[in-house]
PLY file of the C-alpha trace (Angstrom):
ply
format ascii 1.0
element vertex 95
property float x
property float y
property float z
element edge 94
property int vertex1
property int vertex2
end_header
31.10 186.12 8.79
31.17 189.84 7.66
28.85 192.36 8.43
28.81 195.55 6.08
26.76 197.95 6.84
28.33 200.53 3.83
26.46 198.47 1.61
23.36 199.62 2.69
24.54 203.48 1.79
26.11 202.30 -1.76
24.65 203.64 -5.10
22.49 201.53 -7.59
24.82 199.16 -9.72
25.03 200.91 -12.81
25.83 204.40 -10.86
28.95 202.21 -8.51
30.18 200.66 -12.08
30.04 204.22 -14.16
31.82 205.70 -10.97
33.95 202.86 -11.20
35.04 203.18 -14.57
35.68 206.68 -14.65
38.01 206.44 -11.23
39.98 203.55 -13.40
40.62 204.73 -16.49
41.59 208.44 -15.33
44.13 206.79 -12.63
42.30 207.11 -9.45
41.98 203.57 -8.27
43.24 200.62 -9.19
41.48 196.84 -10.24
41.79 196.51 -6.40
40.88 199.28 -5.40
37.54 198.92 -6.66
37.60 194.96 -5.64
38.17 196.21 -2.06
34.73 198.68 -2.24
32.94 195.66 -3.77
34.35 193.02 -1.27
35.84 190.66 -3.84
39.03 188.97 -3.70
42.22 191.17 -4.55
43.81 190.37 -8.02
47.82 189.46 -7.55
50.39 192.03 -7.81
52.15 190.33 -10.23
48.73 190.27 -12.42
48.49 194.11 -12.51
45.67 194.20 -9.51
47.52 197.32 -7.89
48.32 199.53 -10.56
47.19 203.01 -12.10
46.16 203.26 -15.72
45.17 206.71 -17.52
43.87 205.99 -21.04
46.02 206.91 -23.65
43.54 209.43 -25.82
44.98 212.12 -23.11
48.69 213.12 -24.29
50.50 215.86 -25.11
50.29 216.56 -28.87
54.27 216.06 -28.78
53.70 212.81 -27.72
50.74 211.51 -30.45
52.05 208.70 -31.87
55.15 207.86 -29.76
54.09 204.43 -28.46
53.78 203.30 -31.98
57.63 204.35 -32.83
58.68 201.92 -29.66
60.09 198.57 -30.62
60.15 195.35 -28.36
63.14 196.05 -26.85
62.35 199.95 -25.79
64.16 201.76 -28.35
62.61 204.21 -30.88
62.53 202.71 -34.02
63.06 205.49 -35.90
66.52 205.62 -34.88
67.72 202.51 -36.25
65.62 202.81 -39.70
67.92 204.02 -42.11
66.31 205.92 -45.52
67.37 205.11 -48.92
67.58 207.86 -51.46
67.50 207.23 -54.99
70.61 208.76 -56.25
70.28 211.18 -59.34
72.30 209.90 -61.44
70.77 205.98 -62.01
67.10 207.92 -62.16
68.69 209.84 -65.47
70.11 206.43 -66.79
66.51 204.83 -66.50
65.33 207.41 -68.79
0 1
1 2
2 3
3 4
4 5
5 6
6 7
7 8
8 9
9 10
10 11
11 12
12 13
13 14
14 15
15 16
16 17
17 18
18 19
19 20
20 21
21 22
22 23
23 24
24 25
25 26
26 27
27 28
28 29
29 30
30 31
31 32
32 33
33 34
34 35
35 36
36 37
37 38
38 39
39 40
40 41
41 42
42 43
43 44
44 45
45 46
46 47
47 48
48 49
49 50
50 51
51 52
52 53
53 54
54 55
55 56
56 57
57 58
58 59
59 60
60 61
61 62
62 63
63 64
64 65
65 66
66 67
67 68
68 69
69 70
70 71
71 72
72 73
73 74
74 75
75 76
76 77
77 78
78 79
79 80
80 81
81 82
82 83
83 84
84 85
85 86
86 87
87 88
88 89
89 90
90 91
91 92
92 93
93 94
């Protein structure tokens, strides 16, 4: 048997979940972080329960973009594309 007595000084629902959502997706607490406030079970390590996201809107404008040039296996795929030109002389022998 637990007694809480914090949960008689919490917020309203909607204001804990807002607050929530805003610590989690700006890095401040994690899944079980929150789970911990809200006595609920902790989520497994191995599930991602314990870490720290930051949504990805927030980047440097050098970075824009640079998730979507990573492949599978972590390199940039721009590397390994190669770009073929069309050489001058067959677009003269098409004419």
């Amino acid at each position: 048997m637990k007694f809480n007595v914090e949960g008689l000084f919490r917020g309203d629902y909607v204001s804990r979940m807002n607050g929530y959502s805003i610590a989690r997706q700006n890095g401040l607490m994690s899944a079980n972080d929150i789970r911990e406030l809200e006595n609920m079970d902790r989520i497994p390590a191995e599930e991602g329960g314990d870490l720290y996201l930051i949504n990805g809107n927030m980047l440097p404008l050098s970075n824009a973009g640079a998730f979507a040039n990573i492949s599978e296996n972590g390199k940039d795929e721009q590397e390994s594309e190669k770009v073929l030109e069309l050489d001058k002389s067959d677009k003269r022998r098409r004419q």
